[in-house]
Each structure stands twice: as structure tokens, then as C-alpha cells.
C-alpha positions as CSV (number, residue, x, y, z in Angstrom):
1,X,81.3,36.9,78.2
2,X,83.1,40.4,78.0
3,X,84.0,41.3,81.3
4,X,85.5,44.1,83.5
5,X,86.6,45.4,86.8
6,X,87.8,48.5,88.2
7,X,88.3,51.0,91.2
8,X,85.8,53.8,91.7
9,X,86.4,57.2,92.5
10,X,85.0,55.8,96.2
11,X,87.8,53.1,96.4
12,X,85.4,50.3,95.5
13,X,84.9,48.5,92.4
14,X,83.0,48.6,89.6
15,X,82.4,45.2,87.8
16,X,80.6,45.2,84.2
17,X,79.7,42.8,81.7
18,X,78.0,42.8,78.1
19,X,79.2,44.7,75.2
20,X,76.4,47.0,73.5
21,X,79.3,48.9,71.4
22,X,82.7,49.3,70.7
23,X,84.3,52.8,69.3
24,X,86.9,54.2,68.6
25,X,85.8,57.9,68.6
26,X,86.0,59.5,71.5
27,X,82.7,62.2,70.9
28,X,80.5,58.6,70.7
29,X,80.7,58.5,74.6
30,X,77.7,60.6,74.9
31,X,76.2,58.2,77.7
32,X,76.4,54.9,79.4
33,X,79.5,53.7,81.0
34,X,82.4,52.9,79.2
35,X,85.4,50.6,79.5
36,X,88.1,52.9,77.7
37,X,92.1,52.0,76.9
38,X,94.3,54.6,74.5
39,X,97.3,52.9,73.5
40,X,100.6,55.0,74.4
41,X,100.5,56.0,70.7
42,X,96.8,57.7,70.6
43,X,94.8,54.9,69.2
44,X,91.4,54.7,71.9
45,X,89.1,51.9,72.3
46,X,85.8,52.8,74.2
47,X,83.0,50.0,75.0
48,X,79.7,50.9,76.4
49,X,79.0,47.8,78.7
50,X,75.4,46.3,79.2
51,X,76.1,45.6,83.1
52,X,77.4,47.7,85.7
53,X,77.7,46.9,89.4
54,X,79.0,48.7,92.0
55,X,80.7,47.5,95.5
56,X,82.2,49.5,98.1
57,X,85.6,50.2,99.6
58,X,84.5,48.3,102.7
59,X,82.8,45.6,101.6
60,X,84.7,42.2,101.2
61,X,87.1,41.2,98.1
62,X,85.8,44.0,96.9
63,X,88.4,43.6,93.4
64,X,89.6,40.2,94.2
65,X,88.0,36.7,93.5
66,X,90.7,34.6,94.4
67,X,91.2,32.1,91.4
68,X,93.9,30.1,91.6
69,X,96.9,31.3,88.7
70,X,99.4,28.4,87.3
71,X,101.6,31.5,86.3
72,X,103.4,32.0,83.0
73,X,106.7,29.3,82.5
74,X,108.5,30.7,80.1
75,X,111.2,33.2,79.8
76,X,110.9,37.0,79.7
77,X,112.4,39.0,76.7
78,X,113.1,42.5,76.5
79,X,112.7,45.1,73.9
80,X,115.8,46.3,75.5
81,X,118.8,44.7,77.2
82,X,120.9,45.7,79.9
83,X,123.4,47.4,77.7
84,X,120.7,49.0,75.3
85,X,119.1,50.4,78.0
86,X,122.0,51.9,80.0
87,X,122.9,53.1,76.0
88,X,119.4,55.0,75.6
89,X,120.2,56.6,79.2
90,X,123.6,57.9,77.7
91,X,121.8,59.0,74.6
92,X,119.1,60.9,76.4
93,X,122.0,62.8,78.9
94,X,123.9,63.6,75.8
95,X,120.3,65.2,74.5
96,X,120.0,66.7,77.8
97,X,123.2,68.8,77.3
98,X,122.6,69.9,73.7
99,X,119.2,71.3,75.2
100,X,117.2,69.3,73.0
101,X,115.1,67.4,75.9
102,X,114.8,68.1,79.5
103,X,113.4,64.7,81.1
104,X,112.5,61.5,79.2
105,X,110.6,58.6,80.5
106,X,112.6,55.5,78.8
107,X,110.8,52.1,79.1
108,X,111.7,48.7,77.8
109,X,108.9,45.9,76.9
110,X,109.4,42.6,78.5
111,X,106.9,39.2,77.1
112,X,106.7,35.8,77.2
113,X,104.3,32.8,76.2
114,X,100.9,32.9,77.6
115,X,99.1,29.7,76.1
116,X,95.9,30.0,76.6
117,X,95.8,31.7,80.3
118,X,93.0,34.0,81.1
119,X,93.8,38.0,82.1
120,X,91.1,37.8,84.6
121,X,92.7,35.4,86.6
122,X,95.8,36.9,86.6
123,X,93.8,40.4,87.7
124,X,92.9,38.8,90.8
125,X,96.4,37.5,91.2
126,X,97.5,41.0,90.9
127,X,94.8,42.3,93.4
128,X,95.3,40.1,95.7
129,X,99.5,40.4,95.7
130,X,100.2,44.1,94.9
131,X,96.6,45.9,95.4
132,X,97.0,49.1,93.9
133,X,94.5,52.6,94.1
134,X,93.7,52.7,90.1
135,X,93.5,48.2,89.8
136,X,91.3,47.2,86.5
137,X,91.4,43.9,84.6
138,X,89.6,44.1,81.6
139,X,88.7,40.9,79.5
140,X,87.3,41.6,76.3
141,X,88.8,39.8,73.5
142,X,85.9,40.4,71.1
143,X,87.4,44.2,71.5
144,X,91.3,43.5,71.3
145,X,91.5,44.1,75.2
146,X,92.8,41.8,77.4
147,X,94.8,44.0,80.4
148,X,95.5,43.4,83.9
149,X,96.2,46.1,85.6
150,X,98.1,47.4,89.0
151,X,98.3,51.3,88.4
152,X,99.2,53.5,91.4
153,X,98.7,56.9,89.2
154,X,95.9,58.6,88.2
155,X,96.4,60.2,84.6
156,X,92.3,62.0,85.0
157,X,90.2,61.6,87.4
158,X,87.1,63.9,87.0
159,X,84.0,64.6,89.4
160,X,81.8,66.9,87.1
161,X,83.7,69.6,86.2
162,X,86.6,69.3,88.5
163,X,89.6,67.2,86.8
164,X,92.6,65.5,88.8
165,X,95.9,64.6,87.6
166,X,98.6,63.1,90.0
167,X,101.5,62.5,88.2
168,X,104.1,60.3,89.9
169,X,108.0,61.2,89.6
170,X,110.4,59.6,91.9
171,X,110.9,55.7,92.9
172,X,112.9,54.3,95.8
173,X,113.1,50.8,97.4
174,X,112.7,52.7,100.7
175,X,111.9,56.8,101.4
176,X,115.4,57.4,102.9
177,X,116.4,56.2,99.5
178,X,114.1,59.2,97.7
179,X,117.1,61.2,95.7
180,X,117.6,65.0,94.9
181,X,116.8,64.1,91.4
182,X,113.8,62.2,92.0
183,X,112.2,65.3,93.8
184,X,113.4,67.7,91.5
185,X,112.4,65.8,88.3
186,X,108.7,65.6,89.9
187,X,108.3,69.7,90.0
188,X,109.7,69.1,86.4
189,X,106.4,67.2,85.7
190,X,103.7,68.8,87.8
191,X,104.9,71.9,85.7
192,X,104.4,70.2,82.7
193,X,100.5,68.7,84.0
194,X,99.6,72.3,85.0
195,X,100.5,73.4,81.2
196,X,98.4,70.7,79.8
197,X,95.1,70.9,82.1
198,X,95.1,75.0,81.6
199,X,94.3,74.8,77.9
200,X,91.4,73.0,79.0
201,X,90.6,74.6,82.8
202,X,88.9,77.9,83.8
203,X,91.7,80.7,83.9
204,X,93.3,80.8,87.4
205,X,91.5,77.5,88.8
206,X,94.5,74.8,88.1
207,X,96.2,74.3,91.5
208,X,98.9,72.2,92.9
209,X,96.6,70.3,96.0
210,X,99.6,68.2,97.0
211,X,103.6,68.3,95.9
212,X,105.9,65.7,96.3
213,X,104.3,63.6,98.7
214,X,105.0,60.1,99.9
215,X,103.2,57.2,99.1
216,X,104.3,53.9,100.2
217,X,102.9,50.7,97.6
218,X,103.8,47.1,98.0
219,X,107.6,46.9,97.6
220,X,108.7,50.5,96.9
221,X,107.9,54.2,97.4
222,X,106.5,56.5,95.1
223,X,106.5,60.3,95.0
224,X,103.5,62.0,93.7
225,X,101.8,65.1,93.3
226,X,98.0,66.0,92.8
227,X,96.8,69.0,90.0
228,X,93.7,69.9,89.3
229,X,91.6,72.3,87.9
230,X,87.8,73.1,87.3
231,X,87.0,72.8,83.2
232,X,86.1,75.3,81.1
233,X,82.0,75.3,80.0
234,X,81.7,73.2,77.0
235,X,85.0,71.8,77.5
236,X,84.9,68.3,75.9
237,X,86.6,64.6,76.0
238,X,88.4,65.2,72.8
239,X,89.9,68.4,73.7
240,X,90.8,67.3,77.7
241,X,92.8,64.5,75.7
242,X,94.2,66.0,73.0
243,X,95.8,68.8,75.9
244,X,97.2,66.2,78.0
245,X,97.7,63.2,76.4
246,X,100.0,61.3,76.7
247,X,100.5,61.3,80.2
248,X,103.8,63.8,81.2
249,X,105.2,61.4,83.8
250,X,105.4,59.1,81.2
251,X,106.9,60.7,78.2
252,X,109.1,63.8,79.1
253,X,109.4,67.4,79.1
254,X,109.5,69.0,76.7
255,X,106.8,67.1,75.1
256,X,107.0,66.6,71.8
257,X,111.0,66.7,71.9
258,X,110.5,64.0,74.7
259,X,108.1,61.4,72.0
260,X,110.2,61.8,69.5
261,X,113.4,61.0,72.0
262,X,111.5,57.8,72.9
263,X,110.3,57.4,68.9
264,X,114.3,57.1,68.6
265,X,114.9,54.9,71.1
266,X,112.4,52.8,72.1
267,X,113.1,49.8,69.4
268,X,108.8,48.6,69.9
269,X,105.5,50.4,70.7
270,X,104.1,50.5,73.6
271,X,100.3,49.7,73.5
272,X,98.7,50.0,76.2
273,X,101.7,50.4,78.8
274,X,102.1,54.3,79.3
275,X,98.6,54.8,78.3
276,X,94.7,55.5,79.6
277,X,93.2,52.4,81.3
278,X,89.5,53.0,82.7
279,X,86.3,54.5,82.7
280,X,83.9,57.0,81.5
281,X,80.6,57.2,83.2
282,X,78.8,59.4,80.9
283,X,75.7,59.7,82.5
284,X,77.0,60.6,86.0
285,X,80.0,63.0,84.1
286,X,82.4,60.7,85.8
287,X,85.6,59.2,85.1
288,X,88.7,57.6,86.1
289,X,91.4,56.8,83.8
290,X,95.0,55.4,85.2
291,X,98.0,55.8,83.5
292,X,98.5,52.4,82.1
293,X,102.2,51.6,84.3
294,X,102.6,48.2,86.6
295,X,100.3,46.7,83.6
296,X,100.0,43.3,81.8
297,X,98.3,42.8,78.2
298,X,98.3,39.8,76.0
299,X,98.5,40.2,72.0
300,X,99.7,38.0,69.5
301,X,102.9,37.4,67.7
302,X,103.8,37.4,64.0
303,X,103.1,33.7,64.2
304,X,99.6,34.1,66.0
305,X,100.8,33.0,69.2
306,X,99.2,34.6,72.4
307,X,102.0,37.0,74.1
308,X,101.8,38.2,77.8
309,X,103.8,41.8,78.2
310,X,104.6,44.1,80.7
311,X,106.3,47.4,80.3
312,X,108.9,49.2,82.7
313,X,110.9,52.7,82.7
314,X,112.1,55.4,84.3
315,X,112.6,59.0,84.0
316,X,115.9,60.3,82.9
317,X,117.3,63.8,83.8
318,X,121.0,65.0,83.7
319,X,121.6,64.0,87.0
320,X,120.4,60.3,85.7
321,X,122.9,57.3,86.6
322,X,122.5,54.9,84.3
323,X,122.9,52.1,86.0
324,X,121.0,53.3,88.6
325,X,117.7,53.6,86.2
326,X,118.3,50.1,84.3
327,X,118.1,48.9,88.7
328,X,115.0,50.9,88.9
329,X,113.2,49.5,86.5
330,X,114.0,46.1,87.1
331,X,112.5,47.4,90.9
332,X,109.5,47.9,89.3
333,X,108.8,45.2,87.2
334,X,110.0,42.9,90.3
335,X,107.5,41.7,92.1
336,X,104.9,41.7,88.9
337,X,106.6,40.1,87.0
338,X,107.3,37.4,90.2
339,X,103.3,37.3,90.7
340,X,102.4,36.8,86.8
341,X,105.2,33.7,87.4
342,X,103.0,32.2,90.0
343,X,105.6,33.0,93.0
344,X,105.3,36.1,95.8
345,X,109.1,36.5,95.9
346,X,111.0,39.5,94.5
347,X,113.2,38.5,91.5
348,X,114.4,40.4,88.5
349,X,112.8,40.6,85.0
């Protein structure tokens, strides 16, 4: 049966099951709660579940059931080596001096063989080993969805009228390891969010609630920032997308020199990875949507064979050393990529 879990705006879960109907339009989410996913390149799949539960923060395994995970065997690929990554770095500094781009999030797509292992599973796997704020596994095949996901940024979070972004810009193993750069290339971004969310917001209400603050998940430290503002009346889903997507941490400034910097580089699309991963609650005008980073997703191969993937980057500036963002995103994709392998230890992808 189609299946899904998430985090609520509470830090509970929300568990759902049933399909009644799958979209792709985002003005059909006129009520009912939705499971919703928009692929890094725009294309949105909404489906209005049948079920919904809801459990909270304090009650037990709240978004973990504990199944037991074989984890994946094979080896990893990339979309991008070592060399083609530290390459893309070079290429985007070089951009960087001509004026052409100011920041751009490059990302590399790792995969290997799934067989026939379930998402859900590894979902629990995931909540139980590296719990994240915005967690969601979401097992519908009969949709094309089958996502496990560890997000620790909120792309939209929205409470009536009042909309949240909180862009994260700035990774470290340790906070003494936080850099200049990393600080300095998260203003870059908050900039950016407060652009996007005031075509959308009440003129003068978008505010920066929180800049550049620490937040410590399992096996690095993140710096993030909060923006929000208060929409206008009348203000719908298309338009709230259409100003902010995709997410500015996870393309580049400016925006549509930063896409087509990563259209140029990136040698695959991402799907899901850099995306929207959540919910819609139409009927209580609610909604939480992560951006879809620390995420697995299974597809299939040219040959029909099931594929488990998992995308990692990082944000280049000028001040970017290359070798120093291929080591961050192999930081990132560490311990995942150890958990979705059926060990705890930290290894590179």
C-alpha cells in the first residue's frame, strides 16, 4: 500500500496511507493533505492520501519503526569524479571573476544497485542513525516516488499566511572549523531568499528572524538562517513557487546565471535531490516542504534495473578551494551513504 511519513510543523510525525489522486498541477491542491516532491528541474508530483495520522514530538519512535536493513552491496558511482569535480570548481571561480555568477551550489550524483530493497526500511534506517528536523520517507511506487529522506533545511514552511525559509550555507566537521567564506556565502543566500519571498509577501513584512546561526546534526555543523514573511492576500501555491523555486542554497546567486552554471556542468539531472520533499495540508493552510539534500531515491536504469541515488554538493564562491569542497561533499554524503551500506561508521562515497 502507498505509504508515507514525515515531520510536522510540531516535531512529530505524520504517517499517511492510500492514494485518492495523483497530480501534477499545483492549483489541484485545493484540500486534503498532500504528499508533494518537485524534482530539482520543476517537474511536481502531488498525491492527496486517504489516511493521515498524526503523533507527537514526545511520544515514542515517533518516525522510526526499527526494521532491520541488509544495506546496499554494491559500489557507488559518481556523476562526477574527483577530478571532474575539483574541474567544475575551477570552472565556476573562473565564472566568478568574469562576473558572470556569484555563488554556485555544484553537486555530483552517486548510485548503485538496489535489488529489490524497500525505501521504507531504509527511512527508518535513516531515522534511527542520522535523525534529522525535516525526515520523510515516502513509498509510493504506483506515483514514481520512492524517497528516503534526512533533510536538515526547510525550503517553506508555512503556518497560514506566515511563510519560513531557512536556507542553510556553511558546513564544517566541527564549528571551530566554520570558515570566513562559509559565513559570508550564507548572507549571500539569505539575500537571495529575501528577493524571492518579497514578490510573494506583504510589503515591508519579510524579516531575517535568525542569521548565521549554529546548528549541530549528526556528524557535522551547519550554518543556517531563518526568513520569513507574512503573504500577500490571494497569494497562491503557484505563484509562492514560481518566486522561489528552486531553493537559493541550492542553486546560486545570481539565479538564473547560477542554473545555467550547473546546466553546464552538472553531466545528469538531479530529480529529486535539491528539490521540494513534503506536505501540503490544504485544509489546515499548512505546509512543510524540505529542500530535498541528505536524500535517497530509487529509479531505474536504461536497462530497467532498480537504482538507489544520493546527491552531494557544495557551494562555491571565489574564496572556494577546490579541494576543500570535493572533502566537503564527501563529509556530507559520509555517514549516509555508510547507513544505506548497512554499517554506522564514517567512510567516504
Amino acid at each position: 500500500m502507498a505509504w508515507a511519513r514525515f515531520s510536522s510543523l510540531d516535531g512529530g510525525a505524520i504517517e499517511c496511507s492510500g492514494v485518492d489522486v495523483v497530480t501534477h498541477d499545483i492549483d489541484d491542491l485545493t484540500s486534503g493533505f498532500w504528499t508533494v516532491t518537485v524534482t530539482f528541474e520543476g517537474e511536481l508530483t502531488a498525491v492527496r492520501m486517504s489516511e493521515v495520522s498524526r503523533a507527537r514530538h514526545d511520544e515514542p519512535n515517533a518516525m522510526a519503526a526499527g526494521a532491520a536493513w541488509p544495506g546496499v552491496g554494491g559500489e557507488w558511482t559518481s556523476s562526477l569524479d574527483d577530478t571532474a569535480y575539483v574541474e567544475g570548481v575551477q570552472e565556476i571561480r573562473e565564472r566568478i571573476a568574469r562576473g558572470t555568477v556569484y555563488q554556485v551550489n555544484l553537486c555530483r550524483v552517486l548510485s548503485t544497485d538496489v535489488g529489490e530493497l524497500g525505501i521504507r526500511t531504509l527511512g527508518d534506517v535513516l531515522a534511527q542513525g542520522n535523525p534529522a528536523p525535516y525526515a520523510a520517507t515516502i513509498d509510493i511506487p504506483e506515483a514514481g516516488l520512492e524517497i528516503a529522506c534526512a533533510s536538515p533545511e526547510a525550503y517553506l514552511v508555512r503556518r497560514g499566511a506566515t511563510v519560513t525559509s531557512s536556507p542553510i550555507k556553511g558546513t564544517a566537521a566541527t564549528a571551530s572549523e566554520m570558515l570566513p567564506k562559509d559565513f559570508a556565502e550564507n548572507v549571500m543566500i539569505v539575500d537571495l531568499v529575501r528577493n524571492d519571498l518579497q514578490h510573494v509577501c506583504r510589503p515591508g513584512t519579510v524579516r531575517v528572524d535568525h542569521l548565521c546561526r549554529m546548528e549541530q546534526h549528526p556528524g557535522l555543523v551547519h550554518l543556517v538562517s531563518d526568513v520569513t514573511g507574512e503573504l500577500r492576500e490571494g497569494a497562491t501555491w503557484r505563484e509562492l513557487l514560481d518566486a522561489s523555486f528552486p531553493p537559493g542554497s541550492v542553486s546560486g546567486t545570481p539565479k538564473h546565471t547560477a542554473l545555467q552554471t550547473i546546466s553546464d556542468l552538472e553531466p545528469v539531472e538531479r530529480g529529486p535531490y535539491c528539490g521540494a520533499i513534503g506536505w501540503i495540508d490544504a485544509d489546515r493552510d499548512e505546509a512543510l516542504l524540505a529542500v530535498g539534500i541528505r536524500t535517497f531515491w530509487v529509479d531505474r536504469d536504461e536497462s530497467g534495473q532498480r537504482r538507489l541515488r544520493f546527491g552531494t554538493g557544495a557551494g562555491i564562491t571565489w574564496g572556494s578551494d577546490p579541494q576543500g569542497e570535493l572533502r566537503e561533499t564527501e563529509l556530507k554524503a559520509a555517514r549516509l551513504v555508510s547507513l544505506a551500506g548497512g554499517t554506522s561508521g564514517m567512510v567516504g562515497p
